[in-house]
N, C-alpha and C positions, 0 to 999 in steps of 0.2 A: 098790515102786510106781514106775514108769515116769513120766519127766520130761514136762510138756507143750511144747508148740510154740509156738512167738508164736502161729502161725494160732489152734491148739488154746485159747489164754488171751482171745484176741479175741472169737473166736466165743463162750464161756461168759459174756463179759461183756456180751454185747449180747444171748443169747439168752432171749425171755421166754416162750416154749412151743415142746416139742418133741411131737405126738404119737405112737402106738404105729407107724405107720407110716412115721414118720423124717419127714415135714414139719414144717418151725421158723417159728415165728416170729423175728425176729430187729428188735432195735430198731435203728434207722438215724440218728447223730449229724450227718449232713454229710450234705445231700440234694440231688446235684448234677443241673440242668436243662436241658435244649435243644430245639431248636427241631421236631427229628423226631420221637421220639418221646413229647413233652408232650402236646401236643393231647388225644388217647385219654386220660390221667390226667386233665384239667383238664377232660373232657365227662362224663367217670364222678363227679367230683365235682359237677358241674349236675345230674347227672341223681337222685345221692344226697342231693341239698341239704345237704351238707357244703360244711364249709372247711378248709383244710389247718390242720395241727396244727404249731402254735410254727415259723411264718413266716419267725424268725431264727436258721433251719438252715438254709434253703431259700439255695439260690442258682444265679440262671440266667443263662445267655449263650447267646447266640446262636454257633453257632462251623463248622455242616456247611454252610449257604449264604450265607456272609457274602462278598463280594469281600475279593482279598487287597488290591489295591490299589484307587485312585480310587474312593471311599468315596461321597466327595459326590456323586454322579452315581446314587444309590443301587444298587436292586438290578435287573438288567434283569429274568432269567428269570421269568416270570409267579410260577409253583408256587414258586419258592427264596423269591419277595419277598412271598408271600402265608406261607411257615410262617415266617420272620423277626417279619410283623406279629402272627400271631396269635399267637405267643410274647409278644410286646410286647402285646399286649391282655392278655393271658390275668394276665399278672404286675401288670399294673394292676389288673384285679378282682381281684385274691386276696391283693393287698397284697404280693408276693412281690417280695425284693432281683434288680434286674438289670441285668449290665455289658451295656447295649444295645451294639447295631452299634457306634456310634461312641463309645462309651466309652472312656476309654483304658487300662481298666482292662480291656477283653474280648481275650480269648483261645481256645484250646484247651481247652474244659471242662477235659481230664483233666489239664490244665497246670495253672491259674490257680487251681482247686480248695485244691489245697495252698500255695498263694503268697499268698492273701488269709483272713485271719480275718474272712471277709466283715461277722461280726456286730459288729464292732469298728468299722467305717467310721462309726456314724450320729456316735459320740461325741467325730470331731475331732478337733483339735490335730495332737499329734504324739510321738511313742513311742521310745524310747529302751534299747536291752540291751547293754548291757557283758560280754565273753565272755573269758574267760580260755583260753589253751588251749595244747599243744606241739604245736610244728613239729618233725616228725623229720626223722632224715638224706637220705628219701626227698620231703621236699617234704609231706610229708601231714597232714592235723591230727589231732591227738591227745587224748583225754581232754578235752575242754570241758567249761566250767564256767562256767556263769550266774552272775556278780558282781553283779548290779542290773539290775533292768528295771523302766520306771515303770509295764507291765503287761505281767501274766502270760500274755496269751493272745497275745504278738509270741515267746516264748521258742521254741517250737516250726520257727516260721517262719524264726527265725535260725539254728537249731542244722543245719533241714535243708539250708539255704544254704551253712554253713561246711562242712557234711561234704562239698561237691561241690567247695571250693577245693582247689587244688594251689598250693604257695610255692613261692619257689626258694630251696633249702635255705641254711642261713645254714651262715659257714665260721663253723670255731675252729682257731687256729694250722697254716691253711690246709685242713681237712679236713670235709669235712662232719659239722657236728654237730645235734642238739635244740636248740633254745631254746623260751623261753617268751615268750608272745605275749600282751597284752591288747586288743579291736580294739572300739570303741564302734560299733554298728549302731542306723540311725539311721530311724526309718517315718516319712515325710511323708503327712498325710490330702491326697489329692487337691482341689484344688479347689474341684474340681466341689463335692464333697461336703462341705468346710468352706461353701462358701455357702448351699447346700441348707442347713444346719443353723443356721445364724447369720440367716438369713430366714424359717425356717421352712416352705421350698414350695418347690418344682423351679425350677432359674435355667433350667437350658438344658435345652431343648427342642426338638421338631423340629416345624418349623412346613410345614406344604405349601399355606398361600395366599400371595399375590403380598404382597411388604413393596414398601413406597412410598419411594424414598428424599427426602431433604431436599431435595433440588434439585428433584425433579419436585412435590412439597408445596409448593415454593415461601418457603418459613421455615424456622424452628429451633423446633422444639418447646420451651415454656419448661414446668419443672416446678410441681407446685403448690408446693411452698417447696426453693429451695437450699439444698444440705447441702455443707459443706465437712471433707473428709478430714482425721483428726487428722494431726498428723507421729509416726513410725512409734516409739512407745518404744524400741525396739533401737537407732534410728538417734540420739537425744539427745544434745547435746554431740560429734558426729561434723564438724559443721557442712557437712552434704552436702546440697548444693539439689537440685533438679532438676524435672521433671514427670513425669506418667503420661497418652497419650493412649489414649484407650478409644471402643474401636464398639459399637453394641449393638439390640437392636431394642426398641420399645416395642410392647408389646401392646394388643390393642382394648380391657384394662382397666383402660390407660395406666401396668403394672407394667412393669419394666428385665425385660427376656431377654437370654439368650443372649450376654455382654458379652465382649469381647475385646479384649486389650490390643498397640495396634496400635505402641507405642514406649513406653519406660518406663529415667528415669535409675536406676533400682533396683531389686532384686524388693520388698521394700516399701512401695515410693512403690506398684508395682503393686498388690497386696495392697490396702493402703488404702485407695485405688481403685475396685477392683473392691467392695471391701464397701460401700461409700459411697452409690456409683451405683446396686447394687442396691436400695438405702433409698428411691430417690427413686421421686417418683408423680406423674403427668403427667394430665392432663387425656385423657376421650375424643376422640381423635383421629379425622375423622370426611370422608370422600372428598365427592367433588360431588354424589354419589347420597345424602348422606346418614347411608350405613352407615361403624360403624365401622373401620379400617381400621392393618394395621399397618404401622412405622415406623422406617426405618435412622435413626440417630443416632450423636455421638459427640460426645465430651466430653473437654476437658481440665481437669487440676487439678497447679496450682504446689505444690512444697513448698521449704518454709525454716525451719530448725533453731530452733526459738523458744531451744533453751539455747546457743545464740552471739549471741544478740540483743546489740546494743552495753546498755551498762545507764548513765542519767543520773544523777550521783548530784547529791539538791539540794546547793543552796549555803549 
């Protein structure tokens, strides 16, 4: 009996009907999406009154008519910036994950595919794999080995990262030798999507009516109650002051959008910050006509090490 093929083992394991005539069904674990050829799948499911099955395979980016550069100025060509939106609609109705235009996570579908365990993103924090591995005489890595990962589904993502490094080969008694390598690889959840999950609702958005700044308002928007940023646990007993200033826009339902950190004595103080601000709730902000209206803002917030505080002892 003749050995199979990777292709040959793949294929058997995703295939769930073959018929007499040689067409397969084939199940699809990773279901990558864009902006050209969607449309056509996403009208066949209107028209079938279906919804896509287990959402958290799915993942789309826009990536055939995106500009490469000057983003913010959007998309000119009529036809490029009409399949971008309706991509972006299309993934709002159907609940489906998507590193939009300005994401900083969008790329080359066929890229970004294998570099993100997309379905990993909702749950935050931050992931950790310790990789065991030899460096041959040639610079190359050799035989890896998974010592610890705080999860299993970043192992994959590491292992195909290290196969593409090259070392420069380490000496031994001046000649190139092997050694062995331990290297902690390290996943930070994005942002974006730690706040997304810590507020429970989209922070940043893309907004296309006119925002009002403070100066042409004429005030400073006051929220309905002040909320003051803890100091950062990591930082404790460091006794590191500093502040975090932040821009941000208030919306007509007088929620934090879109926040950005315009100076910050630490990525923490930022951090801190940025969760904080999005806590806060503002009253309807409301133009001369009446209508609600949205709002440039920005905010600072001191920090100061409560575990260096001088301490009185009585008498």
């Amino acid at each position: 009996m003749s050995g199979k093929t990777l292709y040959d083992k793949l294929w058997k394991s995703h295939l769930v009907r073959e018929d007499d005539d040689g067409t397969a069904l084939i199940y699809i674990d990773r279901h990558l999406v864009h902006e050209v050829t969607s449309p056509q799948a996403f009208e066949g499911l209107r028209l079938a009154g279906r919804k896509p099955w287990r959402t958290d395979t799915i993942l789309a980016v826009p990536d055939h008519n995106v500009p490469t550069t000057h983003r913010a100025g959007g998309i000119i060509d009529p036809v490029s910036r009409l399949q971008v939106e309706t991509l972006d609609s299309n993934c709002s109705e159907f609940g489906i994950t998507e590193f939009s235009m300005n994401d900083p996570r969008q790329g080359i579908v066929h890229v970004i595919g294998p570099e993100h365990p997309a379905d990993l993103y909702e749950q935050g924090g931050s992931v950790k794999v310790v990789v065991r591995f030899v460096v041959d005489k040639e610079g190359t890595v050799k035989n890896p080995e998974v010592i610890s990962a705080s999860h299993e589904g970043f192992i994959a993502p590491t292992l195909a990262a290290l196969g593409q490094w090259r070392f420069e080969p380490g000496l031994k008694n001046g000649e190139p030798a092997d050694f062995k390598v331990s290297l902690p690889f390290s996943f930070k959840i994005p942002l974006e999507v730690q706040l997304k999950r810590a507020m429970g609702r989209d922070i940043y958005v893309k907004i296309d009516e006119p925002i009002v700044t403070t100066r042409d308002l004429g005030r400073m928007p006051t929220p309905e109650r002040w909320l003051i940023p803890p100091y950062p646990e990591a930082l404790i007993e460091s006794g590191l002051t500093g502040r975090a200033i932040l821009s941000f826009v208030i919306s007509k339902q007088g929620l934090v959008l879109n926040p950005e950190v315009k100076k910050s004595d630490h990525d923490e103080f930022a951090l801190a910050a940025l969760l904080t601000v999005c806590r806060l709730r503002y009253p309807v902000i409301r133009g001369e006509d009446g209508e609600a209206i949205f709002v440039q803002a920005s905010i600072e917030y001191p920090f100061e090490d409560p575990g260096t505080a001088p301490v009185v002892e009585p008498e």
